[in-house]
Structure formats: C-alpha cells, structure tokens
Steps between C-alpha positions, in 0.01 A plus 500: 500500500303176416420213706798243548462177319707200603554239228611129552518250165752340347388554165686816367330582184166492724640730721646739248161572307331509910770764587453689201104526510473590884774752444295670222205533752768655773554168699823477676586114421805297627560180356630175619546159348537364880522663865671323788477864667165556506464617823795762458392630183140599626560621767774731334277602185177556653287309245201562451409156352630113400461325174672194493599158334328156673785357377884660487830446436612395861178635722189384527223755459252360768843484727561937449123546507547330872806668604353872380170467673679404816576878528307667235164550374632612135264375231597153337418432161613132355603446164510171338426251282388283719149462432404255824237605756689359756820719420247786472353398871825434662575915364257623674538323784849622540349809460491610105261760422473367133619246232522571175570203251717553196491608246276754555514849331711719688200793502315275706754488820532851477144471570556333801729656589388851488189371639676342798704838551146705497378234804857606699422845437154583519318312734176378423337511821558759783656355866282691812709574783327182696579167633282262327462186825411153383512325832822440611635701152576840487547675152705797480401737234799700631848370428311172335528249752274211642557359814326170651486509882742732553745355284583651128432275192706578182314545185605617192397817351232327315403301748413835699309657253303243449377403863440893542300515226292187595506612894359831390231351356362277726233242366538673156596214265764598214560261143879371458456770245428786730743434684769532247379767347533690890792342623712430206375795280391335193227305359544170333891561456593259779407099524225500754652277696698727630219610714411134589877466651512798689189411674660182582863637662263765707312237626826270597622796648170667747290156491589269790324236250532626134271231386223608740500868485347716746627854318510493078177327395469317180180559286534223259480585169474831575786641667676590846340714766604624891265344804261762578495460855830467609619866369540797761667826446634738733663844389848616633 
C-alpha cells in the first residue's frame, strides 16, 4: 500500500486533479475542504504526511499546523497563494516543513513530497548508540531526546535531526544548504530559511541567552556550525 496523503483546500477542482495524479502514482489521498478534527483524524489514519490550505473555509492553516505538531512530528507542507515572506516565516515557525505557493504544477509537490517521504524513511545519517554531552545537555541518540540539566527539552523531529547532525560534527561548519539537503532530504526544494528558523527555536529552547550563544555558532555568510570544545561523548 502507498504512503497516506492528507489533503486540506477548499478549492475542489484543485483537489480533484491532486487526488487523481497521486492516486496514479499509488498515493493513498484523503481530501478535505476544512478539518475541525484534526487531531482525531490523524491519529486514526496514520498519515504519513500534511498538505494544507494557509487559508480555509473555517480553520486557519497556521492554527492546525500548531495543534498537529503539539503531538506529532508528521511532515507539513503549506499550500497557498499567499506569496508573503512573513506568512512563509510564521509556517515554519509553527513548524511547516515546506511552502509551496500556487499555482504551481502539481509534478512539482509530488516532488516534495516524495522527497520528504524518502527523508522519513531513509535516514541520511546513521545515530551511534552514544550520548552526545554539551555541558549541561545531554543528546540521546536513543529514543531522540535532549535533556538540559536533568530536565527534558521538547523538540520537534526536525529540530532533533538537526542538532544531532551539527553535535556530531563538532567545529565542522555546514551551508543552510547542507543542512537541508541532510536533514530535510532535498536540495534547493525548501526556502532556506527554513534552516535559519530552526536554528533560532533550538537556540530559544537549549540557550539560556539565544542572542549570545554558547552552543550553535554562526559563521556569517557561511553557514551554522557546533562549538568544538564543548562536545563529549560517552557510549551506553
């Protein structure tokens, strides 16, 4: 059976033509013009990704994008015609893993899609049974948790993967587009901001002063690297 593709736009003769060409490549697709049950209907279906709508009939899309990630790390894609970089930064920071603006040919998403799916599925980078210690921060390669003086932080799934990948690599400095080519799975296909705001919830979130950070150096105009001196690793 395919992968599980939920659907949510108002627009029904969009949806018809999207239904019909992920069904011809063996997509299981539900749509929805709206979904006050979002919470429900995920955790009953087992998705295996979100496209939806900025704007719907009754919802708001950055409102279910909230509400989902508060108990899932499903992959969010955002639909819209909304062609504002603040929209587009206010997605990810809700936790969207891509926006898409219409209208955009319909191959394309699939794109993103199925290169979204292969990131889920085949991990780019191998976890070693170690704890990774920053300091006070512990990294979990096994059962994907951080914790900060004892005390567990809650990333996304994301957010994980890409502090591992950074940890793991101490001093090594990465490009925006390195880093969403290994964490998101594909090159170029995502706004690379998206990097940009991930660094910046990771940092609210182990910094005790995001602006001053003592963990996730910036290399201007370069890219984003892990302090070299501050990693230890001990194996279970």
């Amino acid at each position: 059976m395919g992968d599980r593709i939920l659907v949510l736009d108002p627009d029904t003769n969009f949806t018809k033509t999207l239904k019909y060409s992920f069904e011809q490549d063996s997509f299981q697709i539900d749509v929805f013009s709206d979904c006050e049950n979002i919470i429900e209907l995920i955790e009953k279906k087992h998705y295996d990704i979100l496209v939806t709508e900025l704007q719907l009939l009754k919802s708001n899309g950055l409102t279910i994008c909230q509400n989902v990630r508060s108990f899932s790390n499903i992959p969010i894609i955002f639909i819209s015609r909304v062609d504002d970089d603040i929209k587009k930064i206010l997605a990810f920071e809700y936790g969207a893993d891509d926006y898409l603006v219409k209208p955009f040919n319909i191959l394309e998403l699939k794109a993103r899609i199925k290169a979204i799916l292969r990131r889920t599925s085949d991990i780019k980078f191998e976890y070693n049974n170690d704890v990774i210690e920053i300091s006070d921060i512990k990294i979990y390669t096994i059962g994907r948790k951080i914790t900060k003086s004892g005390q567990e932080i809650s990333l996304t799934g994301k957010e994980f993967d890409l502090i591992y990948v950074l940890a793991s690599n101490p001093g090594k400095i990465f490009t925006r587009e390195e880093l969403l080519e290994r964490v998101w799975g594909y090159a170029y296909y995502g706004d690379l901001r998206t990097v940009d705001v991930h660094i910046r919830r990771i940092r609210e979130k182990i910094e005790d002063n995001s602006k001053d950070s003592q963990y996730i150096m910036t290399k201007w105009g370069v890219g984003y690297y892990f302090k070299e001196n501050s990693i230890s690793n001990n194996s279970f």
